[in-house]
C-alpha positions in Angstrom: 0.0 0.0 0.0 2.7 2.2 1.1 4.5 1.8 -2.4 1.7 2.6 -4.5 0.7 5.9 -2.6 4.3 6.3 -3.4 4.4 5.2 -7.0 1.0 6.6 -8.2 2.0 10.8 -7.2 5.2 10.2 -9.0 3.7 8.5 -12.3 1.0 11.2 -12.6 3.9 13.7 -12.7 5.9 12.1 -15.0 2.6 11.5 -17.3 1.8 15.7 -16.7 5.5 16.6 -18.1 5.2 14.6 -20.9 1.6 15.5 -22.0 3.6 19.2 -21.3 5.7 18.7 -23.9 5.3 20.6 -27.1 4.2 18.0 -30.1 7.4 19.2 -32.1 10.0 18.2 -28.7 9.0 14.7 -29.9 8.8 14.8 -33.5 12.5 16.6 -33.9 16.1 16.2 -32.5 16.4 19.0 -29.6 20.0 19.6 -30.1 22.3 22.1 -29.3 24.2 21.8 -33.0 23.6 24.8 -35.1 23.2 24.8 -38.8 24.5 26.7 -41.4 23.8 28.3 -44.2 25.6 29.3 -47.5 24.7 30.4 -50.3 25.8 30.5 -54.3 27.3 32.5 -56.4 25.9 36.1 -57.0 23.4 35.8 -53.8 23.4 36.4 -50.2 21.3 35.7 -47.2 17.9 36.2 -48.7 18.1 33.3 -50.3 18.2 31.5 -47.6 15.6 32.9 -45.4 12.6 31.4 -47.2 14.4 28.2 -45.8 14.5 29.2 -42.1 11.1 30.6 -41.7 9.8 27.6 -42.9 12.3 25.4 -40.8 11.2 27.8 -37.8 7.3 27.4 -38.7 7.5 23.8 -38.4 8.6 24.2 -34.8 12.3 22.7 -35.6 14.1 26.0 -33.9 13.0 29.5 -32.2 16.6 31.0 -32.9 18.2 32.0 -36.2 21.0 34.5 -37.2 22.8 36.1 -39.9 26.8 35.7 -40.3 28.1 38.7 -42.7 31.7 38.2 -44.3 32.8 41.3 -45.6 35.1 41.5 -48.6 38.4 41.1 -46.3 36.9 37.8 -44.9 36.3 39.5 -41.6 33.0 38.1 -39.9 30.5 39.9 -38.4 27.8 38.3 -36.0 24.1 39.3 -36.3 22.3 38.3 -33.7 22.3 36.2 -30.7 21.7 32.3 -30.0 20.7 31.7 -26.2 22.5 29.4 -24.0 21.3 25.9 -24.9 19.3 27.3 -27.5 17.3 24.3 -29.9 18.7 24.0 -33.4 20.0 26.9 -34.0 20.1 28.1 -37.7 23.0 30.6 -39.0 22.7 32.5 -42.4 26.3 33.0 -43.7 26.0 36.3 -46.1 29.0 36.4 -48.3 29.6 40.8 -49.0 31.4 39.8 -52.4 29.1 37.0 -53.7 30.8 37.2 -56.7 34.4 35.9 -55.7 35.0 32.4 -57.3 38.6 31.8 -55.7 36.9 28.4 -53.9 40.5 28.4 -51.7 39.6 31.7 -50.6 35.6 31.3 -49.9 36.7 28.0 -48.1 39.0 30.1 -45.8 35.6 32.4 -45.2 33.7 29.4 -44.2 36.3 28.2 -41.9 36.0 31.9 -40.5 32.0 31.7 -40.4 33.2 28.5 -38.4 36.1 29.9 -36.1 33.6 32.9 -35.2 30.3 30.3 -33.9 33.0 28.7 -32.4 34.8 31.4 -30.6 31.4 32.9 -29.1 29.7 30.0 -28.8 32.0 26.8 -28.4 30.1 24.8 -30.6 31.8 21.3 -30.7 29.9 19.9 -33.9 27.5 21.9 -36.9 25.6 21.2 -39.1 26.1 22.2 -42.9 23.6 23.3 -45.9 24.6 24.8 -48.9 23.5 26.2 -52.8 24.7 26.2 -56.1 28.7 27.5 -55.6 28.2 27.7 -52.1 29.2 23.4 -51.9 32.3 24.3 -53.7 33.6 26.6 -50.7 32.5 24.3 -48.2 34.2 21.3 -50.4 37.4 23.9 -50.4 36.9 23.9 -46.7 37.0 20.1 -45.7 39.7 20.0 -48.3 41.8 22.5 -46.0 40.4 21.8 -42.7 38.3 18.3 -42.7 41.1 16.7 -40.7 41.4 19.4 -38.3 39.9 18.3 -34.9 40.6 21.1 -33.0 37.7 22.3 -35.3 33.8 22.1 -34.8 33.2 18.6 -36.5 30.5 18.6 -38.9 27.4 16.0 -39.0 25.4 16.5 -41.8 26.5 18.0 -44.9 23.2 18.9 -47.3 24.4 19.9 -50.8 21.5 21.3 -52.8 22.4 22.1 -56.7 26.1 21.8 -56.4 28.3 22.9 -59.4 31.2 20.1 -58.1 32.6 19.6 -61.6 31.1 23.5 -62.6 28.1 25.0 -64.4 26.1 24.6 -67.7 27.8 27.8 -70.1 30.3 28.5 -67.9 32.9 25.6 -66.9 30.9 22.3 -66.5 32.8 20.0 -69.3 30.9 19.6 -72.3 28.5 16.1 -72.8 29.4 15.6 -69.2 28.0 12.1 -67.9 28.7 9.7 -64.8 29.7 6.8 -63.9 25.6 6.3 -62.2 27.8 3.7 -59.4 30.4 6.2 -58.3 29.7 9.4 -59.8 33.0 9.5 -61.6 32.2 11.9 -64.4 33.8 11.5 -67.7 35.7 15.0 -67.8 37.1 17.0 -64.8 37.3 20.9 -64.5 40.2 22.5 -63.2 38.5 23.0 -59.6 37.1 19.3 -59.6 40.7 17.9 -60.1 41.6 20.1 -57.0 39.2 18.3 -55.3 40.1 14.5 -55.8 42.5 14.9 -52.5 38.8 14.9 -50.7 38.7 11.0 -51.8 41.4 10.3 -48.9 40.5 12.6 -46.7 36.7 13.3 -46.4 35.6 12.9 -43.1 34.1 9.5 -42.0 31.0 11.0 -39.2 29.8 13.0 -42.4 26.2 12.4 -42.9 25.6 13.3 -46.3 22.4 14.4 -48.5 22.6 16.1 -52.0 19.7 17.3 -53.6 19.5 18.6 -57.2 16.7 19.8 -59.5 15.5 18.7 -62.9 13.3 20.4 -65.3 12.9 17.2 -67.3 15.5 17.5 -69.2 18.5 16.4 -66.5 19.5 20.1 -65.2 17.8 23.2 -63.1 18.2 25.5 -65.9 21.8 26.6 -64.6 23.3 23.3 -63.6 23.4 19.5 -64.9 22.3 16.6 -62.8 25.7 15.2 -63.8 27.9 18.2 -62.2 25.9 17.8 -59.1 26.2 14.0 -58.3 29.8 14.2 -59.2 30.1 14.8 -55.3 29.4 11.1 -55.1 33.0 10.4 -56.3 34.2 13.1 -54.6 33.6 11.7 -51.3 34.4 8.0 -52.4 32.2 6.0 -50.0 33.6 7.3 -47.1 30.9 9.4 -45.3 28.6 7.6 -42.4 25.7 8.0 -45.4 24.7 9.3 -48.6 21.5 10.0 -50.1 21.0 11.7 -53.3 16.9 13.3 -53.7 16.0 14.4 -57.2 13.5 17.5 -57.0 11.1 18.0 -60.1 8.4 20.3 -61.1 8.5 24.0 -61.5 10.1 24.7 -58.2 13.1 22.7 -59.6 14.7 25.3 -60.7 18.0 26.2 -60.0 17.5 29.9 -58.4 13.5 28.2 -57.0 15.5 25.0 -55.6 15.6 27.3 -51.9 12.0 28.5 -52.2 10.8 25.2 -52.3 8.6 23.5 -49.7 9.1 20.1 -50.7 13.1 21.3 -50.2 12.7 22.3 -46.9 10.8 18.9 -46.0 13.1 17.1 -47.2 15.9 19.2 -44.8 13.8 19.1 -42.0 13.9 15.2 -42.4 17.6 15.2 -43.1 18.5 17.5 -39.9 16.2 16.9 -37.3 13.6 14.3 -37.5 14.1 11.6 -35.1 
């Protein structure tokens, strides 16, 4: 008798906490790891917003800011995350979005990085980027992925990646793939100095890369081929990898980030349990 007047107060606490609990708490990872943002060539932060407001409608996070990289590489914080703040989303805003040195946008991100870091002590992060904006990141790890004195990254979500470049520009021409490893037939200058990234592409990575076709195997600006040359790029080594093909008129390259179905597919990437 004694044990179940104990039991029975404690049980109808426990019960009231959980029934407390929003419905997102136990649909989405409540982590500390925040997530950032980059975006492609001839952009900036705006293009990434359309993805945090929807990531922050669904309930994922409460706390979002912007990171501003001025043309010296000098960051800037926006904003503040609170101590043990939920998912926390950072938008990187590159001042010259228009730079295409990849070794010197992939010594920004590792500033981006080395800032979060600094104020916060973030130990891992999370990693989205668009269009050109995978090439700095891929610039990054090729610099830094070894570095554990560095926040180590978990999930890695490339969306429209020019890895072996960009339709009228400096993707090879009749590019195609090796569908098995993503080997692609020609490399550009910048892929080549990428193949490194085969030995050394970190192991924890979790990776997803999304790409859009109009129906005829591109977004408009970039190939399906170009973008699922990252698959050779990162040789089998990463803890996963999941390519998601996006179609219909929000497959676009420059729509690919004011997609809904794109930011479902995130919010299943990042945080759903």
């Amino acid at each position: 008798m004694f044990r179940r007047k104990f039991w029975l107060p404690l049980l109808v606490i426990f019960c009231t906490l959980i029934w407390a609990l929003p419905a997102h708490a136990a649909k989405y990872v409540q982590s500390t790891t925040p997530t950032i943002f980059f975006h492609g060539y001839n952009s900036g932060a705006h293009a990434e917003q359309f993805m945090v407001d929807g990531i922050k409608q669904a309930g994922v996070s409460k706390t979002s800011i912007t990171a501003e990289v001025d043309a010296d590489g000098k960051v800037t914080l926006l904003g503040n995350i609170p101590h043990n703040a939920v998912n926390p989303l950072v938008m990187v805003n590159f001042e010259n979005s228009r730079n295409t040195d990849y070794t010197m946008q992939g010594q920004w991100v590792k500033n981006v990085i080395v800032k979060l870091q600094d104020r916060y002590h973030f130990k891992k992060i999370n990693i989205e980027a668009h269009s050109m904006g995978n090439l700095a990141v891929m610039y990054y790890l090729l610099h830094n992925g070894q570095n554990r004195h560095l926040p180590q990254i978990q999930k890695q979500a490339a969306m429209a990646g020019t890895f072996d470049g960009a339709m009228d520009w400096n993707e090879p021409a009749n590019l195609t793939i090796n569908p098995k490893t993503g080997k692609p037939s020609k490399e550009n200058a910048s892929f080549k100095k990428l193949l490194p990234l085969r030995r050394t592409y970190p192991k924890q990575i979790k990776v997803l890369n999304l790409y859009g076709d109009l129906g005829n195997g591109n977004d408009s600006q970039v190939s399906n081929n170009s973008s699922r040359t990252l698959r050779y790029l990162i040789n089998g080594r990463t803890a996963s990898y999941k390519e998601v093909k996006i179609t219909g008129p929000n497959a676009s390259h420059e729509l690919l980030h004011h997609n809904p179905q794109v930011n479902r597919v995130l919010i299943k990437f990042f945080w759903e349990k």
